[in-house]
C-alpha positions as CSV (number, residue, x, y, z in Angstrom):
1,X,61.0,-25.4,20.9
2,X,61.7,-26.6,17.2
3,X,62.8,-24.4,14.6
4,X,58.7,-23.6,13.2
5,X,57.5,-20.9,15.4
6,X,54.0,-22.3,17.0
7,X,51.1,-20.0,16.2
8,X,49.3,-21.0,19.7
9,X,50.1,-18.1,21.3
10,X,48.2,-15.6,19.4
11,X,51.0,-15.3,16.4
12,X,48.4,-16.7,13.8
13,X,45.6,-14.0,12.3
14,X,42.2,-13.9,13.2
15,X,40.6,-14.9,10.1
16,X,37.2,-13.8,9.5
17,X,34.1,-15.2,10.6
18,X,33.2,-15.7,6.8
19,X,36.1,-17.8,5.9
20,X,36.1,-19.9,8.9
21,X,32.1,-20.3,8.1
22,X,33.2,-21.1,4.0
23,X,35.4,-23.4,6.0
24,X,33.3,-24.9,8.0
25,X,30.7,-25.3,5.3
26,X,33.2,-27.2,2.7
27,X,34.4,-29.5,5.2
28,X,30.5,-30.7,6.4
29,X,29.2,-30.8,2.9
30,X,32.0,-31.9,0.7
31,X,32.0,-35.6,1.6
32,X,35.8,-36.1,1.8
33,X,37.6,-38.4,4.2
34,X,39.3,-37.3,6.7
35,X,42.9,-37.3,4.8
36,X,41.1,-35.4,2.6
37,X,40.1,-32.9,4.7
38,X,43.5,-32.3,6.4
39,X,44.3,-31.7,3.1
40,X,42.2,-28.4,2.8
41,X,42.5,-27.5,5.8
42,X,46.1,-27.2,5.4
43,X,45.6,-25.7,2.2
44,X,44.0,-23.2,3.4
45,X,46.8,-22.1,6.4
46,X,49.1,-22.4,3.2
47,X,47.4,-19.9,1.2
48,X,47.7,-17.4,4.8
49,X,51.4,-18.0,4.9
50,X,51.0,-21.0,7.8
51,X,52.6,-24.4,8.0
52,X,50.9,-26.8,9.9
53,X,51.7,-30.7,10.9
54,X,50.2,-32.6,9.2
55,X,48.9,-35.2,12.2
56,X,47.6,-32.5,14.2
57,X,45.5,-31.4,11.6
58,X,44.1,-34.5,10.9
59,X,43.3,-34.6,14.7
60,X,41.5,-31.0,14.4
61,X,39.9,-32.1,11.5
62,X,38.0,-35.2,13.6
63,X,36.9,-32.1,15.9
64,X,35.6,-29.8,13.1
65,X,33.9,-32.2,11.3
66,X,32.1,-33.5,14.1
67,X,29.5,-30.7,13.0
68,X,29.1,-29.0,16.6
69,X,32.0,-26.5,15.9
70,X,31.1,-22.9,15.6
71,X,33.5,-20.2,14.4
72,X,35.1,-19.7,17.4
73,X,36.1,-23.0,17.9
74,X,37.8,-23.8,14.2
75,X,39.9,-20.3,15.4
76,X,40.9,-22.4,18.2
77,X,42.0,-25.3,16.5
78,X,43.6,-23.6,13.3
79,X,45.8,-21.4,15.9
80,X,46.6,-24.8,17.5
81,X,47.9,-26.5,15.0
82,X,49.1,-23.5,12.7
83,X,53.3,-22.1,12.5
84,X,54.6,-18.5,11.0
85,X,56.6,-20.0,8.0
């Protein structure tokens, strides 16, 4: 394992079902690209005190934004592409 402790294995917080729907929300109605997305995506792990790589979140992002992710599944992907900084 690299020196960035994964968050996959239930290190990262289960954020609320409100800001993963705020979330959600900005990322279907905002009208960014998909680098742009990444962007606040990973902006908002940053702001919890997670890293994240940067290709792996765009990969998560082409899930989220596909529309037919609830809450539970942006958990998923945010704990599998977040790290403990």
């Amino acid at each position: 394992m690299d020196n960035k402790s994964r968050a996959n294995d239930s290190r990262i917080e289960k954020f609320g079902a409100a800001e993963l729907t705020g979330l959600r929300t900005e990322l279907l109605q905002s009208g960014m690209d998909s680098f742009q997305a990444a962007e606040l995506v990973t902006s908002f792990l940053a702001g919890r005190g997670y890293g994240a790589d940067a290709a792996m979140v765009r990969e998560a992002v082409l899930r989220l934004e596909g529309g037919a992710c609830p809450v539970d599944c942006i958990q998923f992907e945010l704990e599998r592409v977040a790290y403990v900084m």
